[in-house]
BAGUTI-312307 format. One record per residue (C-alpha): residue number from 1; x, y, z. Coordinates in Angstrom, 1 decimal, always signed. Layout:
REM residues N
+-----+--------+--------+--------+
!   k !      x !      y !      z !
+-----+--------+--------+--------+
! NUM !      X !      Y !      Z !
...
+-----+--------+--------+--------+
REM end
This chain:
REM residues 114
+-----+--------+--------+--------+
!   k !      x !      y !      z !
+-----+--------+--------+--------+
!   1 !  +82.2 ! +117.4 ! +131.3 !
!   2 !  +85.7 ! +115.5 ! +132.5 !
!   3 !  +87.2 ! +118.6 ! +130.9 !
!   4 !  +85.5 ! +121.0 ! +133.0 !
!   5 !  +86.6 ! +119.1 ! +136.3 !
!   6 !  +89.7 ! +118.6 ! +134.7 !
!   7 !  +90.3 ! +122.7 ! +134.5 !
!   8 !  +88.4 ! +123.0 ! +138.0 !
!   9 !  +91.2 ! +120.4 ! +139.6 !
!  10 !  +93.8 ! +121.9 ! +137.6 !
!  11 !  +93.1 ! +125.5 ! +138.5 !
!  12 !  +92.8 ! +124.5 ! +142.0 !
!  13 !  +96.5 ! +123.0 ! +142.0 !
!  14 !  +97.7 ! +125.6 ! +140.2 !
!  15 !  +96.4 ! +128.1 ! +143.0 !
!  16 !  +98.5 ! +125.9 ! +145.6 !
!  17 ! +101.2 ! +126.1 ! +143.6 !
!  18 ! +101.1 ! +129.9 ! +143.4 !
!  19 ! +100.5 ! +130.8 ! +146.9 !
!  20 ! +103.4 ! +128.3 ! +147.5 !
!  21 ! +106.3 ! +130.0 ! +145.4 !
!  22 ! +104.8 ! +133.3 ! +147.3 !
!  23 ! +105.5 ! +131.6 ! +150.1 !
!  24 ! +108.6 ! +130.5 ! +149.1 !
!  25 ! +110.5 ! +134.2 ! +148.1 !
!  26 ! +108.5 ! +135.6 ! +151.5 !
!  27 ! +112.2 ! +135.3 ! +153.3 !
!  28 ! +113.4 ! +136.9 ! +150.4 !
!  29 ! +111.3 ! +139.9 ! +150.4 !
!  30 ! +111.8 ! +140.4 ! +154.0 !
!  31 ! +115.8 ! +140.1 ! +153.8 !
!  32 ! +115.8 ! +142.5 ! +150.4 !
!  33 ! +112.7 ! +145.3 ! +150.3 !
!  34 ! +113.7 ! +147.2 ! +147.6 !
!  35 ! +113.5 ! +144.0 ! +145.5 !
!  36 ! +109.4 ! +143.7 ! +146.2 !
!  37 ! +108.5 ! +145.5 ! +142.9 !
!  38 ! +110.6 ! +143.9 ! +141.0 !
!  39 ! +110.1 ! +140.3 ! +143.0 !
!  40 ! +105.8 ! +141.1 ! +142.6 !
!  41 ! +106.3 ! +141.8 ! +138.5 !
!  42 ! +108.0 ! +138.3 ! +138.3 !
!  43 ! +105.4 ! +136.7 ! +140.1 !
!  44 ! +102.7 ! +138.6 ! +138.4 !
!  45 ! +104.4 ! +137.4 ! +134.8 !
!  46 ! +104.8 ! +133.7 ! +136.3 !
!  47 ! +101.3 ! +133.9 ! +137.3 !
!  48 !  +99.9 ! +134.8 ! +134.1 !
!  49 ! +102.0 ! +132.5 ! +131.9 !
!  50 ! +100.7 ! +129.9 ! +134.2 !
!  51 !  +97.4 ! +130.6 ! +134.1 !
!  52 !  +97.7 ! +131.6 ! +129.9 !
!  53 !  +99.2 ! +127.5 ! +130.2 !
!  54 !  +96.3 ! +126.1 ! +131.7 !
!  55 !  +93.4 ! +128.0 ! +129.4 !
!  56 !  +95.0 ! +126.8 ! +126.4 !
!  57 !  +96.5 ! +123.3 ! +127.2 !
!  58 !  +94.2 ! +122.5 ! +130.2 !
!  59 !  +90.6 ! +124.1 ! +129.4 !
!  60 !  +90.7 ! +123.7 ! +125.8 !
!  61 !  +91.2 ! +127.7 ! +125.5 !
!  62 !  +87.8 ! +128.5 ! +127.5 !
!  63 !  +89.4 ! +130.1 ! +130.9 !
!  64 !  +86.3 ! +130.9 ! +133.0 !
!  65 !  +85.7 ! +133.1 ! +135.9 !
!  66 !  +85.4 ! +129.5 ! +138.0 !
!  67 !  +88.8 ! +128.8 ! +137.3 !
!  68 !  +90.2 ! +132.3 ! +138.9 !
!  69 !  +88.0 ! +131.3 ! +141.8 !
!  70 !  +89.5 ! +127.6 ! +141.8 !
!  71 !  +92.9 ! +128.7 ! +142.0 !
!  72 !  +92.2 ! +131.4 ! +144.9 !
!  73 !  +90.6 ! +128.6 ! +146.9 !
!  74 !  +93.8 ! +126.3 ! +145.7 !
!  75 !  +95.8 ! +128.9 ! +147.4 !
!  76 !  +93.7 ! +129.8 ! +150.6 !
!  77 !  +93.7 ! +125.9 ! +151.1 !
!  78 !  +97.8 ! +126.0 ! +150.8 !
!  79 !  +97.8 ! +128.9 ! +153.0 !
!  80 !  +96.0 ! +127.5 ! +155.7 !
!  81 !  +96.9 ! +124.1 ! +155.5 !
!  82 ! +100.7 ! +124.1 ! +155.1 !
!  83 ! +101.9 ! +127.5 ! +154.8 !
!  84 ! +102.6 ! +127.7 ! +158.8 !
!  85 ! +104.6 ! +124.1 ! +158.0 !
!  86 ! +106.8 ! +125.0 ! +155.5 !
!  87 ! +107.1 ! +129.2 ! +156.3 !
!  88 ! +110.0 ! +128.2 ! +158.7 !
!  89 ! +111.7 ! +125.5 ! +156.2 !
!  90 ! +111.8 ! +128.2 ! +153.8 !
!  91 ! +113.0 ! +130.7 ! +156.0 !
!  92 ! +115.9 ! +128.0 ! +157.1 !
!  93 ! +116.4 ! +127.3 ! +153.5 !
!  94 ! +117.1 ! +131.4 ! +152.9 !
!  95 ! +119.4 ! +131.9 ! +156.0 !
!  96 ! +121.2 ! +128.7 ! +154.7 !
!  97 ! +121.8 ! +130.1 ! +151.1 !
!  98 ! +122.9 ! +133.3 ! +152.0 !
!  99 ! +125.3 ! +132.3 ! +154.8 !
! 100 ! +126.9 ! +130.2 ! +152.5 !
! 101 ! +126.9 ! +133.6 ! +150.1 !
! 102 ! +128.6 ! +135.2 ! +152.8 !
! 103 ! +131.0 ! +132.4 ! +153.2 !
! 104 ! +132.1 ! +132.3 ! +149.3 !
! 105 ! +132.1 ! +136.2 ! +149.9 !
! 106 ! +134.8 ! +136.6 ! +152.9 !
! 107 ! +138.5 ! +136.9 ! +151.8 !
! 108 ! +140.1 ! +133.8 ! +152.8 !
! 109 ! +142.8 ! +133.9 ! +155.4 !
! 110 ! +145.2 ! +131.6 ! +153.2 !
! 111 ! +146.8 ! +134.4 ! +151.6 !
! 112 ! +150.3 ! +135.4 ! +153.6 !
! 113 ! +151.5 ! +138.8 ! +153.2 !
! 114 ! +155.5 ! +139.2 ! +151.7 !
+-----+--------+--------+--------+
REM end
């Protein structure tokens, strides 16, 4: 029985966890569109590994239909409990990243013409 609450729990973090790297690349998405397939097919594959992990390490290899449903409660709790908290840190954390890209990008003014 502690192995089915086990799963259930696990399941639920793992939803959290999910919703929260989705969260996470939003910026991304919204900054790069063409990468959304490609971006989606990652996330699907991460997904599945994840959830392959849990039936066979957490569950005993016995992933039930409860489990799905834990996860997509794990993730509507994220979403509406902390996803409007950490949306702009993320966003911050994008714009941050890719001015610094921009940065290491420019030609530097050092160089003197002869």
């Amino acid at each position: 029985e502690s192995q089915g609450l086990r799963g259930f729990l696990a399941a639920l973090a793992l939803g959290a966890v999910l919703a929260r790297v989705f969260d996470l690349f939003r910026p991304l998405r919204r900054r790069m569109p063409r990468l959304g397939c490609l971006m989606d097919g990652l996330f699907s594959l991460l997904a599945l590994c994840l959830f392959g992990a849990l039936g066979l390490y957490v569950c005993g290899g016995e992933l039930r239909l409860l489990h799905g449903a834990a996860a997509c409660l794990g993730g509507g709790a994220y979403a509406l409990a902390l996803s409007r908290l950490l949306s702009p840190l993320f966003r911050a954390l994008w714009r941050l990243l890719f001015r610094l890209l921009d940065l290491m990008a420019a030609p530097s003014g050092s160089s003197e013409k002869k």
